[in-house]
N, CA, C and O atoms as a GROMACS GRO file, in nm:
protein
  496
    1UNK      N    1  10.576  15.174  19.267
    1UNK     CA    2  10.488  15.072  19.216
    1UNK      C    3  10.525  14.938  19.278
    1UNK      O    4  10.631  14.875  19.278
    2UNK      N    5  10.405  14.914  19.332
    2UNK     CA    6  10.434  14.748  19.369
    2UNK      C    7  10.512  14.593  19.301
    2UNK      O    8  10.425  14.560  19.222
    3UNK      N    9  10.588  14.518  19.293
    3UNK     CA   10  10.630  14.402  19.240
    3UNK      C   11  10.521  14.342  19.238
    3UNK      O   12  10.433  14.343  19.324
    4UNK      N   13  10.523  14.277  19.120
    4UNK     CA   14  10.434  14.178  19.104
    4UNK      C   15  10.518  14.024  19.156
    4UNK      O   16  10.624  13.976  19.115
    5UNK      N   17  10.417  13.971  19.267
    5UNK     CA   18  10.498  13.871  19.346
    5UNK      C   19  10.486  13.733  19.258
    5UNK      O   20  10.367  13.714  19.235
    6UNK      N   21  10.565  13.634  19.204
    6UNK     CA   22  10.585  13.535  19.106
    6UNK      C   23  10.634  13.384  19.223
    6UNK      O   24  10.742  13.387  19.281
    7UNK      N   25  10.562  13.297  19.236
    7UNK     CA   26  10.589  13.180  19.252
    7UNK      C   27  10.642  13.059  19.126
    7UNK      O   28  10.592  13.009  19.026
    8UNK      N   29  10.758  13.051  19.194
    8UNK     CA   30  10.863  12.975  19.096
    8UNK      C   31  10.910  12.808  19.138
    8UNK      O   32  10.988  12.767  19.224
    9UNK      N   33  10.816  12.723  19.023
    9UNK     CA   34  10.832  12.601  19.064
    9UNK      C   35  10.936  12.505  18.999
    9UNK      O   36  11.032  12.555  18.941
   10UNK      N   37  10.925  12.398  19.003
   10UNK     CA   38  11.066  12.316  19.003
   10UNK      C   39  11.053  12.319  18.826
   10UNK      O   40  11.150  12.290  18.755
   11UNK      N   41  10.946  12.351  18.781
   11UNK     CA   42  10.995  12.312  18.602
   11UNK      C   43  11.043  12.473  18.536
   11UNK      O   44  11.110  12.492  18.434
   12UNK      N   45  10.996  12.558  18.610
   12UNK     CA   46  11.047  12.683  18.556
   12UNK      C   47  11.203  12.690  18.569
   12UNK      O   48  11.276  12.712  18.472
   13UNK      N   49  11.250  12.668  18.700
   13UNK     CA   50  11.400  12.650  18.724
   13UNK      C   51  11.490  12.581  18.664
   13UNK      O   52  11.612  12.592  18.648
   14UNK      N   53  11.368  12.468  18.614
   14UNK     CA   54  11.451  12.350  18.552
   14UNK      C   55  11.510  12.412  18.414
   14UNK      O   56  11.624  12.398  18.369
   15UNK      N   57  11.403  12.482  18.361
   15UNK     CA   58  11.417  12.547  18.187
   15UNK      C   59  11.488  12.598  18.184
   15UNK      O   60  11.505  12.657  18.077
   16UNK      N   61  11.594  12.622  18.297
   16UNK     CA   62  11.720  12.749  18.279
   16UNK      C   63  11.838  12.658  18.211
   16UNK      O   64  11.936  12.706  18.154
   17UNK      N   65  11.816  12.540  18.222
   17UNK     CA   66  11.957  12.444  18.214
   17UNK      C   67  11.829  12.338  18.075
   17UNK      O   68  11.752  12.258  18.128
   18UNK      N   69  11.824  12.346  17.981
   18UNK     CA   70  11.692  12.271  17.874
   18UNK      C   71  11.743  12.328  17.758
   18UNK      O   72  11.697  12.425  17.699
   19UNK      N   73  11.880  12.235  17.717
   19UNK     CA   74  11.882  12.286  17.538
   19UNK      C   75  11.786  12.184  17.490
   19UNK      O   76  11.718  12.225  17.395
   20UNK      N   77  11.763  12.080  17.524
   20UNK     CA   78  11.670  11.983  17.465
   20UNK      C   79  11.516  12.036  17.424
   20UNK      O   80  11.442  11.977  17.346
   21UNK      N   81  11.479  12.193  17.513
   21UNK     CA   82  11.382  12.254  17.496
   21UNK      C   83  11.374  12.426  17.455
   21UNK      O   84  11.288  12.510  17.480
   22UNK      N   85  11.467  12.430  17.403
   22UNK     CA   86  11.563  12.512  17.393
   22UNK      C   87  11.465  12.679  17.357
   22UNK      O   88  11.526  12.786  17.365
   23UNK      N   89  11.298  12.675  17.315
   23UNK     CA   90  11.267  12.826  17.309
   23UNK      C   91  11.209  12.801  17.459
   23UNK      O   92  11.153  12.905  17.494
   24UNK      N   93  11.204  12.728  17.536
   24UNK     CA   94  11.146  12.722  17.670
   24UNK      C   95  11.255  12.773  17.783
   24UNK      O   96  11.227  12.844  17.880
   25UNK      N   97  11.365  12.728  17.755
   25UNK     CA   98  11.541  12.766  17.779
   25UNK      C   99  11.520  12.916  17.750
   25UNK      O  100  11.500  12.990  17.847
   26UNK      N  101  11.521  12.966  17.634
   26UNK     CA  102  11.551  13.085  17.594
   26UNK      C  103  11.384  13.138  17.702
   26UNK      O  104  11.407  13.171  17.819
   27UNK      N  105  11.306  13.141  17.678
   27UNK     CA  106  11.216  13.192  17.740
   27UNK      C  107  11.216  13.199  17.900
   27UNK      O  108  11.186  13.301  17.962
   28UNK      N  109  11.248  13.089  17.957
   28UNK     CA  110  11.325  13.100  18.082
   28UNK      C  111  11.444  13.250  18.104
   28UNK      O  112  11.432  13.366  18.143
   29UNK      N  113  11.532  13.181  18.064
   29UNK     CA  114  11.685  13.299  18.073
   29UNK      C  115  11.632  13.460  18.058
   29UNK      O  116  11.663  13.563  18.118
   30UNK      N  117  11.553  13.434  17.967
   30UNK     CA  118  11.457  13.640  17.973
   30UNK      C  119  11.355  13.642  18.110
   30UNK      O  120  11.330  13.760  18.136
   31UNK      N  121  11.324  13.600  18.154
   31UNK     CA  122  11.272  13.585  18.262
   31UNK      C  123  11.355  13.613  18.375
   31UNK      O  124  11.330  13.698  18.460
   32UNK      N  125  11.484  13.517  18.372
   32UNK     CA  126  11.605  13.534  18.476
   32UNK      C  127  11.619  13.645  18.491
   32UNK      O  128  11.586  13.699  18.596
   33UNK      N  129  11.680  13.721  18.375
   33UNK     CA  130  11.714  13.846  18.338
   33UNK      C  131  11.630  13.953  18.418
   33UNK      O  132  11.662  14.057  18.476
   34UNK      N  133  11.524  13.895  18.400
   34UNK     CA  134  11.422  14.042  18.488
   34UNK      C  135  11.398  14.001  18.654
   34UNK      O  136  11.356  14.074  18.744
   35UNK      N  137  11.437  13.874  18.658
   35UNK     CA  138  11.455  13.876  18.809
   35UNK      C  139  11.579  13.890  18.872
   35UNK      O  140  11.591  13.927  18.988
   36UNK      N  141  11.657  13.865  18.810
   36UNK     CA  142  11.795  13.936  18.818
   36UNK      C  143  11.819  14.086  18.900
   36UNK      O  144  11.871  14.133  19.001
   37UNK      N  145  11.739  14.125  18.775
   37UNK     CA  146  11.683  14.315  18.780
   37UNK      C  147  11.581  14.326  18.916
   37UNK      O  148  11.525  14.436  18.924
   38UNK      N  149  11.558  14.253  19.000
   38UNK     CA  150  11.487  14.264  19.066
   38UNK      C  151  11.312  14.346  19.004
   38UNK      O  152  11.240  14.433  19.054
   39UNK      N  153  11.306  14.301  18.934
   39UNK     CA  154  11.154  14.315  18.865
   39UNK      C  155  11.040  14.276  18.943
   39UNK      O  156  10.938  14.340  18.969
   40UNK      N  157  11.074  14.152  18.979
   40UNK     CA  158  10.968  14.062  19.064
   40UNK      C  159  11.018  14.024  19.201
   40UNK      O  160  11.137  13.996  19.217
   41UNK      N  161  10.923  14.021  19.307
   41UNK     CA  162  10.933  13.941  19.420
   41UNK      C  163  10.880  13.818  19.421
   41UNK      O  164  10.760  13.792  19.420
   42UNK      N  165  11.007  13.712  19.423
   42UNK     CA  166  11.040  13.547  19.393
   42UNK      C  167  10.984  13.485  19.506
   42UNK      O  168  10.988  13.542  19.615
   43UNK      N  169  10.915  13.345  19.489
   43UNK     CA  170  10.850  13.318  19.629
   43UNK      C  171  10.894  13.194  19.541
   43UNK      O  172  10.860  13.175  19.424
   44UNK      N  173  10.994  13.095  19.637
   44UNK     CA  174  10.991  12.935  19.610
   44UNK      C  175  10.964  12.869  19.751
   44UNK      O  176  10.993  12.919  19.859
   45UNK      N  177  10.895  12.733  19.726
   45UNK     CA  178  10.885  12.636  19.869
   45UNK      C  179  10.997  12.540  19.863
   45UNK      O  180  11.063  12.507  19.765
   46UNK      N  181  11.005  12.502  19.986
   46UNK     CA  182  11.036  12.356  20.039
   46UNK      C  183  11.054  12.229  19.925
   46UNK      O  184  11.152  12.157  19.907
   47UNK      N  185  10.918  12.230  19.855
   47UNK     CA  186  10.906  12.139  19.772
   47UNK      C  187  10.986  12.143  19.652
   47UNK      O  188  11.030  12.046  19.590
   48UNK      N  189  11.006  12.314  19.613
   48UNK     CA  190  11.153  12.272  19.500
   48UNK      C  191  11.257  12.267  19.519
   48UNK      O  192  11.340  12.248  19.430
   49UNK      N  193  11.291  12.289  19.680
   49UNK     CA  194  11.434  12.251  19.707
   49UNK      C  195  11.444  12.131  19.711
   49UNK      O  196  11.551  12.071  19.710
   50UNK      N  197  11.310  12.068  19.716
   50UNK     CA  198  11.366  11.892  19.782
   50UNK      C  199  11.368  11.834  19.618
   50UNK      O  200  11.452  11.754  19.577
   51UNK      N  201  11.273  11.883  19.548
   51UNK     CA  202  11.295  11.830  19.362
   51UNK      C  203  11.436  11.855  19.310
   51UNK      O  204  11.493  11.765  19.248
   52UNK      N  205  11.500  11.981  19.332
   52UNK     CA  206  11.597  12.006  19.271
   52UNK      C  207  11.728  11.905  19.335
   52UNK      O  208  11.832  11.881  19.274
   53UNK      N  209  11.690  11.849  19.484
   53UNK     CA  210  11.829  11.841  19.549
   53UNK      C  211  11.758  11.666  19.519
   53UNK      O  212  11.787  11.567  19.586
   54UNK      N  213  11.672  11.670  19.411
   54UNK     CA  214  11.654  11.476  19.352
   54UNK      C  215  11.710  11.505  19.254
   54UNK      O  216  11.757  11.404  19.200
   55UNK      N  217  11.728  11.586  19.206
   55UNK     CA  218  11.831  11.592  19.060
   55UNK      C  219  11.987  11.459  19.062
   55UNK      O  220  12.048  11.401  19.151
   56UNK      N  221  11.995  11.463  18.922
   56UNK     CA  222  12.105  11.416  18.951
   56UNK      C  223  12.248  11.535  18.993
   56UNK      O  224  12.215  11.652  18.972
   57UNK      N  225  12.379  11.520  19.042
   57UNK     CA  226  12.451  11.619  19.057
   57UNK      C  227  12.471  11.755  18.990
   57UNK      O  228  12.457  11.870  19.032
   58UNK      N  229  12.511  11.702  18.864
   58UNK     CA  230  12.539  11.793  18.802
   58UNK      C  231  12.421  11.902  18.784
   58UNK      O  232  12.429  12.024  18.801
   59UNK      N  233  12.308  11.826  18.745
   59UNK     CA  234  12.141  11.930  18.736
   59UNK      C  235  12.139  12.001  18.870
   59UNK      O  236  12.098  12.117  18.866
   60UNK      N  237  12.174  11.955  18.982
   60UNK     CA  238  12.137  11.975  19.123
   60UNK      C  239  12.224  12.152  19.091
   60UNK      O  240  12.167  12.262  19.090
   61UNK      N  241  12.378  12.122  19.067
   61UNK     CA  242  12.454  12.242  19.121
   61UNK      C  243  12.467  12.332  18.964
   61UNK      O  244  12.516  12.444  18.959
   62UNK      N  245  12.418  12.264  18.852
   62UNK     CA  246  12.359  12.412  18.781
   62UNK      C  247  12.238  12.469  18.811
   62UNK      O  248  12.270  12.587  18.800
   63UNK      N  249  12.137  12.469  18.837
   63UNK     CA  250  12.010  12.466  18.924
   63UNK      C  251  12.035  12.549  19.084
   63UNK      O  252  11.977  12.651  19.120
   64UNK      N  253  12.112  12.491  19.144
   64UNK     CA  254  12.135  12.580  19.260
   64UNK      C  255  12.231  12.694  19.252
   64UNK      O  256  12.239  12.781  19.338
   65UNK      N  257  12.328  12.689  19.104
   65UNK     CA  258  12.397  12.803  19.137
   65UNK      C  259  12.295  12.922  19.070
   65UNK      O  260  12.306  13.039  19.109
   66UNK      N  261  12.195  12.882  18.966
   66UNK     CA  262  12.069  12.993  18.945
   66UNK      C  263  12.027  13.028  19.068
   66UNK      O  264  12.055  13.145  19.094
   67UNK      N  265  11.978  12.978  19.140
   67UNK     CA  266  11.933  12.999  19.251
   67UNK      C  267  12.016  13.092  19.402
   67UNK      O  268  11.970  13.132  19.509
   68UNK      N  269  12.131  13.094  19.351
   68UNK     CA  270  12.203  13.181  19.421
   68UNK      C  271  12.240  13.314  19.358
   68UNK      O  272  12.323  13.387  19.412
   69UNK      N  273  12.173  13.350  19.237
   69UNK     CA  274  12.182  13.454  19.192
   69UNK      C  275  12.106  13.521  19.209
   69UNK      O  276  12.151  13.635  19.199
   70UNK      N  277  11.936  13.516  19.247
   70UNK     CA  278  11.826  13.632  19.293
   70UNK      C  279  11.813  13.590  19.418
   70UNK      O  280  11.848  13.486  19.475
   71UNK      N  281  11.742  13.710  19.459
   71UNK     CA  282  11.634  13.688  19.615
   71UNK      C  283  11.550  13.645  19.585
   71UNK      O  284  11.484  13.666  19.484
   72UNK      N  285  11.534  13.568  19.674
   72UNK     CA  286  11.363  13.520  19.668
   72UNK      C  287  11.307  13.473  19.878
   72UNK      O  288  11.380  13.480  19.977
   73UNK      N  289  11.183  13.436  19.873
   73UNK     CA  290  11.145  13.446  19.985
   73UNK      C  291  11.109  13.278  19.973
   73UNK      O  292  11.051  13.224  19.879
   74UNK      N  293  11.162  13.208  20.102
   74UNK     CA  294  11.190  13.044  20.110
   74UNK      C  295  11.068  13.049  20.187
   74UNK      O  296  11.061  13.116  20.289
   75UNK      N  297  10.924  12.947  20.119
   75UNK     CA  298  10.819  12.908  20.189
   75UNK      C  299  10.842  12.791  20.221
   75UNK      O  300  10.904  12.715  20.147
   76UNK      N  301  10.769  12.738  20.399
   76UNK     CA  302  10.754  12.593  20.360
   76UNK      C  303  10.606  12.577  20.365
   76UNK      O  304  10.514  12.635  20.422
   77UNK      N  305  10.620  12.478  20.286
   77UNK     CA  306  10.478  12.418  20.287
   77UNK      C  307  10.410  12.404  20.421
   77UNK      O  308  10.461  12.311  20.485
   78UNK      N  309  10.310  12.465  20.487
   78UNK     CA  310  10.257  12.433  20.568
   78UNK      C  311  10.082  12.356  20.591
   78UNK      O  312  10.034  12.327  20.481
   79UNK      N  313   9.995  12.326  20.701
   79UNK     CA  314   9.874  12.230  20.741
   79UNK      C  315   9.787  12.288  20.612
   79UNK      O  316   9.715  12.207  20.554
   80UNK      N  317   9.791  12.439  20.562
   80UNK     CA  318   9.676  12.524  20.514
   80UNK      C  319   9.712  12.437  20.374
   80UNK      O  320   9.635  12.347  20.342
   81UNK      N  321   9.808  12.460  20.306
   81UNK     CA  322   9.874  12.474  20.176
   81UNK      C  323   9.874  12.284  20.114
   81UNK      O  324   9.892  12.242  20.000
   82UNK      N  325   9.844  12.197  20.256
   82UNK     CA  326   9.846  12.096  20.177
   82UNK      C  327   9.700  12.071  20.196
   82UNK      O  328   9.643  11.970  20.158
   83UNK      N  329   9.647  12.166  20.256
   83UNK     CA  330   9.449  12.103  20.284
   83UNK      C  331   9.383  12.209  20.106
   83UNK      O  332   9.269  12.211  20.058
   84UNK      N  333   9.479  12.262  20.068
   84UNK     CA  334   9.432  12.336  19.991
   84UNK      C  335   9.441  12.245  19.837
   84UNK      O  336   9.355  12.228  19.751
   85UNK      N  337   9.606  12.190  19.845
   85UNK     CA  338   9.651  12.106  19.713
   85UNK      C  339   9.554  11.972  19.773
   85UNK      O  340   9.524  11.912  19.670
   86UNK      N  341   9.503  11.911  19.869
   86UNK     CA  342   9.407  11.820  19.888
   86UNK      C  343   9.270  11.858  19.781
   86UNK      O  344   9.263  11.812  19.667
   87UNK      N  345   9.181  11.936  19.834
   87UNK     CA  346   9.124  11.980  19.777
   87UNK      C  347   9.122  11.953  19.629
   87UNK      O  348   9.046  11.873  19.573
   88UNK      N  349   9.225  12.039  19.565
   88UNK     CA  350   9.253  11.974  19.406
   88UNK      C  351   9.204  11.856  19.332
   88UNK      O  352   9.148  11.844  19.223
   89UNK      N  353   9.251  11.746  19.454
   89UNK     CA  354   9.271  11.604  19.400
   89UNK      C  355   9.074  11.534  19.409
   89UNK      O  356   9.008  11.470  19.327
   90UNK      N  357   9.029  11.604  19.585
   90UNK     CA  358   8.927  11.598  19.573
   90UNK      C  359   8.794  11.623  19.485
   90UNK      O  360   8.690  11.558  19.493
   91UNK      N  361   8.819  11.727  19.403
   91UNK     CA  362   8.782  11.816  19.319
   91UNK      C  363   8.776  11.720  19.192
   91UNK      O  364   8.678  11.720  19.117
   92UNK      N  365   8.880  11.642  19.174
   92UNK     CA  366   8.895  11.583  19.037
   92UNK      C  367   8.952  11.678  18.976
   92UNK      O  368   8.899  11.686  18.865
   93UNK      N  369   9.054  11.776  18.992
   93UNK     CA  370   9.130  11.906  18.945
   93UNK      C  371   9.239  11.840  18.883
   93UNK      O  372   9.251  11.849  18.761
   94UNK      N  373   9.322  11.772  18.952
   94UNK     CA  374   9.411  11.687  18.960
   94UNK      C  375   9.435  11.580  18.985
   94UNK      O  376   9.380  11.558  19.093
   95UNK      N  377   9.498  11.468  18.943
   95UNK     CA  378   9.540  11.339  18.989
   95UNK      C  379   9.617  11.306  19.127
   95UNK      O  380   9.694  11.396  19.160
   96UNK      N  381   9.611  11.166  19.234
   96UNK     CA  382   9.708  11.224  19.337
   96UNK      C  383   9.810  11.187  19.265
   96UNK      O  384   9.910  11.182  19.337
   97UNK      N  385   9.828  11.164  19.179
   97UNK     CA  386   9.943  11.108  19.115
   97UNK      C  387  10.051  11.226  19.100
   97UNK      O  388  10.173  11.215  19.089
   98UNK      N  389   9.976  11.334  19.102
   98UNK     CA  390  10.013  11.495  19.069
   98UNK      C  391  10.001  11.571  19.200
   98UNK      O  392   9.975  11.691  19.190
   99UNK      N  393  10.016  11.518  19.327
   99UNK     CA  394  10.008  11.610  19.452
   99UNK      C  395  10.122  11.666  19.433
   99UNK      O  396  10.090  11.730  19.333
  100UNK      N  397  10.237  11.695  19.450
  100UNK     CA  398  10.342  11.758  19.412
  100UNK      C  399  10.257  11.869  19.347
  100UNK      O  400  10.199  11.940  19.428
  101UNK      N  401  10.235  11.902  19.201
  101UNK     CA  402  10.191  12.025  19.123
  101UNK      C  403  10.050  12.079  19.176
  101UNK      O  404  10.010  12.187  19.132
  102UNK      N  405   9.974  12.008  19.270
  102UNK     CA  406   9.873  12.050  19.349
  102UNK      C  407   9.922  12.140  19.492
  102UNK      O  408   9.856  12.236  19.531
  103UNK      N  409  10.050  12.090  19.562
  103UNK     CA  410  10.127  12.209  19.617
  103UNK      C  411  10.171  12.307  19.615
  103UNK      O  412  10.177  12.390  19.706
  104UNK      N  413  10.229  12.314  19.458
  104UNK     CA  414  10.269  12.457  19.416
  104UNK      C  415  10.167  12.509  19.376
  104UNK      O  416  10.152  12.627  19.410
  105UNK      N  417  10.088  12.464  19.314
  105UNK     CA  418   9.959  12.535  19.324
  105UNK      C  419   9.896  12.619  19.479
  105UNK      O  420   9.888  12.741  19.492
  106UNK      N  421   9.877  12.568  19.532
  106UNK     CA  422   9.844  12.597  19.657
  106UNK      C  423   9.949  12.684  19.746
  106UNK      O  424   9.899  12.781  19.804
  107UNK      N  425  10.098  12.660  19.764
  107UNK     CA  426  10.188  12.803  19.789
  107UNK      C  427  10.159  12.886  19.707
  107UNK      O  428  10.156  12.995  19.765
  108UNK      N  429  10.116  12.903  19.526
  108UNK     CA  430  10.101  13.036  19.472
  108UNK      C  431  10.012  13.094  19.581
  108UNK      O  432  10.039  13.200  19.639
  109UNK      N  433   9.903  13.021  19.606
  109UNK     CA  434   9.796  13.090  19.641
  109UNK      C  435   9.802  13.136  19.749
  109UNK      O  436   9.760  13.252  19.758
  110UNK      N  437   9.874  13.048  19.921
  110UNK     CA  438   9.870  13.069  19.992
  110UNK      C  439   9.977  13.189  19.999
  110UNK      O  440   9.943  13.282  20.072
  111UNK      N  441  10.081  13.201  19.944
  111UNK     CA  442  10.199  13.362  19.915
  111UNK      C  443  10.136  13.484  19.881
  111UNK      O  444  10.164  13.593  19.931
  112UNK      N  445  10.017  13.454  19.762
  112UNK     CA  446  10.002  13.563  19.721
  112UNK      C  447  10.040  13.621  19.595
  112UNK      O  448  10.044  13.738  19.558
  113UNK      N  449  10.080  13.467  19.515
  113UNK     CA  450  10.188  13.500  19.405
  113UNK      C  451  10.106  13.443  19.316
  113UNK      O  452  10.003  13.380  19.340
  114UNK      N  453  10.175  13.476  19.173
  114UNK     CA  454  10.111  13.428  19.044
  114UNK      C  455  10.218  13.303  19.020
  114UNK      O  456  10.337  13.289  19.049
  115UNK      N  457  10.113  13.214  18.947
  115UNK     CA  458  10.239  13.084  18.891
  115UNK      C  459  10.251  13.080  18.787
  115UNK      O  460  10.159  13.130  18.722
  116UNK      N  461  10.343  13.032  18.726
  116UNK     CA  462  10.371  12.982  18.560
  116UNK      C  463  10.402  13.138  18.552
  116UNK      O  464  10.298  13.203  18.560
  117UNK      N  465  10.493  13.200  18.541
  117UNK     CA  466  10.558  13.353  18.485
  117UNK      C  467  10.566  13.370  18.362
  117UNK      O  468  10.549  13.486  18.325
  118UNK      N  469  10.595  13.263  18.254
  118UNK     CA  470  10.666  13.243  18.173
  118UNK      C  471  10.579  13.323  18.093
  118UNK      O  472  10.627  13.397  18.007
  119UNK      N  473  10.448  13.314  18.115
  119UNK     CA  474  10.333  13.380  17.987
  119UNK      C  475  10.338  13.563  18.038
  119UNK      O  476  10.256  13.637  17.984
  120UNK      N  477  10.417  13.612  18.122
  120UNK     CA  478  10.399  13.757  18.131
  120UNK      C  479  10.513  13.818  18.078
  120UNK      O  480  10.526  13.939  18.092
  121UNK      N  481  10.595  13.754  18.021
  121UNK     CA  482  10.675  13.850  17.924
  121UNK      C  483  10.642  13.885  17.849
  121UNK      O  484  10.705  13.985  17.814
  122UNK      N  485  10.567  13.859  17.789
  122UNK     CA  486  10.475  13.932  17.668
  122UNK      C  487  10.443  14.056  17.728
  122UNK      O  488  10.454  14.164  17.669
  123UNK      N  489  10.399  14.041  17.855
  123UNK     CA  490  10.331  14.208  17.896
  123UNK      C  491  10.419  14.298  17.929
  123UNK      O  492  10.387  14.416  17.939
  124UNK      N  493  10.525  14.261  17.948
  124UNK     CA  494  10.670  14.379  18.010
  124UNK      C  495  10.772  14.425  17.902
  124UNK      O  496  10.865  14.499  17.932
   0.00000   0.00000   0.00000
């Protein structure tokens, strides 16, 4: 059976390290868990390495040592993926204030992946 392929953006990663949000934390970490398990094929861009590495330190290297615990497949953003998060803003979809979340939008799409994971634990 095929993986279901999951694009993983800078606030999902973030929820791994969020007692301040703490069933979003917990809902995160069960998620980990199944990518851990290799459940899913992980698709992150460019754009959350460069969010995570704006962190301050400490966020930066709890955040990257998650990130050294699964596979995942490193996109960069390329000409297609930002004419696509353009679009968005054109659209009135989004604010440019919000090009950033109009990118990850646009790697889900251009990968092949689903975004926001967090709502398919319910189904597994």
């Amino acid at each position: 059976m095929k993986k279901l392929k999951i694009y993983l953006d800078t606030s999902v990663i973030s929820h791994l390290d969020a007692p301040d949000v703490s069933d979003k934390m917990n809902d995160t970490l069960k998620l980990w868990e199944k990518i851990k398990a290799g459940k899913f094929d992980v698709v992150i861009s460019n754009i959350v390495k460069a969010e995570i590495d704006g962190c301050n330190v400490q966020k930066k290297e709890i955040l990257t040592n998650y990130l050294d615990e699964i596979d995942y497949i490193s996109m960069k953003i390329d000409k297609r993926t930002v004419e696509i998060a353009s679009r968005f803003i054109d659209l009135a979809i989004l604010k440019e204030k919000s090009f950033d979340d109009c990118q990850h939008i646009a790697a889900a799409i251009t990968s092949g992946a689903i975004l926001s994971p967090l709502g398919i634990l319910s189904t597994l």
